[in-house]
N, C-alpha and C positions, 0 to 999 in steps of 0.2 A: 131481670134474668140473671145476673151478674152478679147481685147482691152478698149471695152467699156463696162464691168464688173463696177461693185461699190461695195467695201465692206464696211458694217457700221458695227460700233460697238454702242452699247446700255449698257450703264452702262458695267459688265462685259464679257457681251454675243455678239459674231458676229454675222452676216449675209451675207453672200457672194455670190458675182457672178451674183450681179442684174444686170438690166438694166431698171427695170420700177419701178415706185414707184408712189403708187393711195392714195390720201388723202381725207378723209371726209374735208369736208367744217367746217362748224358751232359745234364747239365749239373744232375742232383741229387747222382751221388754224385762224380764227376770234375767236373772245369770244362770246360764245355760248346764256348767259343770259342777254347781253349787247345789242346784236340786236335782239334776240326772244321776250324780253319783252316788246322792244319796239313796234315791230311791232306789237305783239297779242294786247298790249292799242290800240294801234290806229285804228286794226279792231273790237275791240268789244266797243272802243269807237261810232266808226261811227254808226255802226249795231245800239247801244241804241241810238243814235239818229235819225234814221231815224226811229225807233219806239216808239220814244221819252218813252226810259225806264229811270229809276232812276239809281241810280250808286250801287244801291244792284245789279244789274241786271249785271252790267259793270263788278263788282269783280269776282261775279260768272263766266261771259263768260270768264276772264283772268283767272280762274282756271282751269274750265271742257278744255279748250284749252291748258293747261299746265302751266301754268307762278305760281310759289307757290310766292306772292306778300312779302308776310307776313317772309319766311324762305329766300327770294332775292336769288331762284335759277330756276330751271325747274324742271319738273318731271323727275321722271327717265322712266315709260313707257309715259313720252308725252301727249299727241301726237305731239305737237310743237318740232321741233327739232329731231324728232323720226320719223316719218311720213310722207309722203307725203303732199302736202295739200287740197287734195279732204280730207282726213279724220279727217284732223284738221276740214276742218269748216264743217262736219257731225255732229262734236259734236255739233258745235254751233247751228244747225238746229236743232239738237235732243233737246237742253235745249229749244229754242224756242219754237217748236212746243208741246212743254207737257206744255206749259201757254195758247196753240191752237190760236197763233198767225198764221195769215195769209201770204202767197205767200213769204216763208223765205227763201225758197231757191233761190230767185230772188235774195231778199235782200243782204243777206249772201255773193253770188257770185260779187256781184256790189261791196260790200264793202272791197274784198280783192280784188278786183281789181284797185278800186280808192285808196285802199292801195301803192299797187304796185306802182303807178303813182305818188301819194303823196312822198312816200318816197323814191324816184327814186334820186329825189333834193334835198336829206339831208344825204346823206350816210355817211358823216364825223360826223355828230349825233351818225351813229348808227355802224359804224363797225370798230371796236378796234383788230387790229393785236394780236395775239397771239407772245410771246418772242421770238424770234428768226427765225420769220416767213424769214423775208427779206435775212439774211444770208444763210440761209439752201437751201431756193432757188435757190442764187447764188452760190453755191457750188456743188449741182448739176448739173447745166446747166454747171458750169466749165468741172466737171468728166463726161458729156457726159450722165448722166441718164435720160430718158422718166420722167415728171408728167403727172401725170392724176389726174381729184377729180372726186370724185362719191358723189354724195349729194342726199339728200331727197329733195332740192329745188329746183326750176326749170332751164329748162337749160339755159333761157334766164337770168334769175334774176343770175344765177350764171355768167352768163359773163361779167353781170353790176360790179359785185362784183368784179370781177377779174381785168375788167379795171381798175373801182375805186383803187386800190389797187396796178394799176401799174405793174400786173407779170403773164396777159394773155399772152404775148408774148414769155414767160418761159415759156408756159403749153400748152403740147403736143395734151391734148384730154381731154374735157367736158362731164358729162353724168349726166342731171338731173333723178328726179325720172317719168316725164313727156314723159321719154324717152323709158321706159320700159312699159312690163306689167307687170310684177314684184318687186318691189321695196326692201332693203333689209329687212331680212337678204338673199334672194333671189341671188344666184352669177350670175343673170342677166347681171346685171350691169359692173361686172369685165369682165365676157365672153365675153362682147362685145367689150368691151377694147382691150383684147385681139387679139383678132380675128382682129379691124379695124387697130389697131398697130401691127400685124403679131410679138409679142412677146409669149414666152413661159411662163407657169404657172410660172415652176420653177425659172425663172429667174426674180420672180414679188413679190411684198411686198405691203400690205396693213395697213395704219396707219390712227387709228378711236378713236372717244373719247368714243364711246356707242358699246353696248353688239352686238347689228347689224351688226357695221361695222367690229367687230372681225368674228362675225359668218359669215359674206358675204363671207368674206378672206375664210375661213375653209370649207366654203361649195362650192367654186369655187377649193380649194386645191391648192393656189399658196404656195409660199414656205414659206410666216412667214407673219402673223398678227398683228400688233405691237398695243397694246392700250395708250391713251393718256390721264393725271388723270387732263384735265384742260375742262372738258365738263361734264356731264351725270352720269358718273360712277367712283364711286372709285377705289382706288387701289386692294384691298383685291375682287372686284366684276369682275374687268378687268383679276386678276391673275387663276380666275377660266376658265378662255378660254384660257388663254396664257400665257406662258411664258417671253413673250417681252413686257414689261410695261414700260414707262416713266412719271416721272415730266411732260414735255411737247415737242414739236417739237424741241425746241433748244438746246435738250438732243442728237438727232440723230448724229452718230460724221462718216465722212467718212477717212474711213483709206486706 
């Protein structure tokens, strides 16, 4: 029964007797403001020119969508990175339409989508491994543990990611946020992991870089939530939900 247990240890603290382990995407196992930022440019690039706006227009849309240009990071509530993205580009509707620019939400929709397609063929542009990504995966697949990612992106874009990256064939089960009607902090996401991998709460661990993907953890009630201080949230903000905080992924040690 036991056989295919994992026990990690986390700076001083264990966790034992897993067998699943669900990771946020963007900004625990990729670097978080490296592809966010690129991608919100190149959609609020397009959006101002298809309405042929100025580049006051273009900073603004990279901010209200999250990108702080100026501090080279993300917001902490997002919505880039935090969010879905029907609500990312709401905002951008919403700063459009109080200029009562016309049929935006056409726009808006077309340009994250020829986003997608654009940037489908430059992902070594945009997606930078997080430390110790490669190893910790192969370490796991050795000790026999389930992955999963539960992302705010979608589930298609996630599995480009995944291929590009070389380590979908290491990962047990995908779940965008396209996939739910609930997105987190909502344990939507994790329940159905669950359930589709016939694994137990208690024998399940969630590792996120934002307040979300702790909470998702805590309100599905798997057994430990572990936060990650290389995305969204600090350490002193992550320690307020958890206990199990690291430097980053290539912290996770199995013993």
């Amino acid at each position: 029964m036991w056989d295919n247990m994992v026990n990690f240890r986390l700076d001083d603290l264990e966790i034992n007797n897993i067998e699943l382990i669900i990771f946020d995407k963007d900004g625990t196992l990729v670097d978080l403001y490296h592809y966010w930022s690129q991608m919100t440019s190149l959609r609020s690039k397009l959006i101002c020119e298809k309405l042929k706006l100025d580049l006051s227009h273009k900073k603004r849309l990279d901010l209200i969508m999250g990108v702080d240009e100026k501090e080279k990071k993300l917001r902490e509530d997002g919505p880039v990175g935090v969010k879905k993205r029907e609500i990312v580009m709401q905002v951008a509707i919403d700063y459009l339409e109080s200029y009562s620019f016309d049929n935006v939400y056409k726009i808006c929709f077309n340009a994250f989508e020829e986003v997608n397609e654009i940037s489908s063929s430059k992902l070594s542009k945009l997606i930078k491994p997080i430390n110790g990504l490669y190893e910790l995966f192969e370490n796991l697949v050795k000790s026999s543990c389930k992955i999963a990612i539960a992302t705010t992106d979608t589930y298609t874009r996630t599995k480009l990611i995944m291929d590009y990256l070389d380590l979908r064939d290491k990962t047990d089960y995908i779940i965008g946020a396209d996939l739910v009607k609930e997105c987190k902090p909502s344990p939507e996401m994790i329940n159905k992991i669950l359930k589709d991998l016939s694994i137990e709460k208690e024998k399940t661990i969630m590792v996120g870089d934002a307040i979300t993907d702790i909470e998702m953890g805590l309100n599905a009630k798997i057994k430990a939530s572990v936060g990650v201080c290389t995305g969204l949230n600090p350490r002193e903000k992550l320690l307020e939900k958890t206990k199990y905080v690291i430097n980053d992924i290539s912290e996770i040690r199995i013993v």
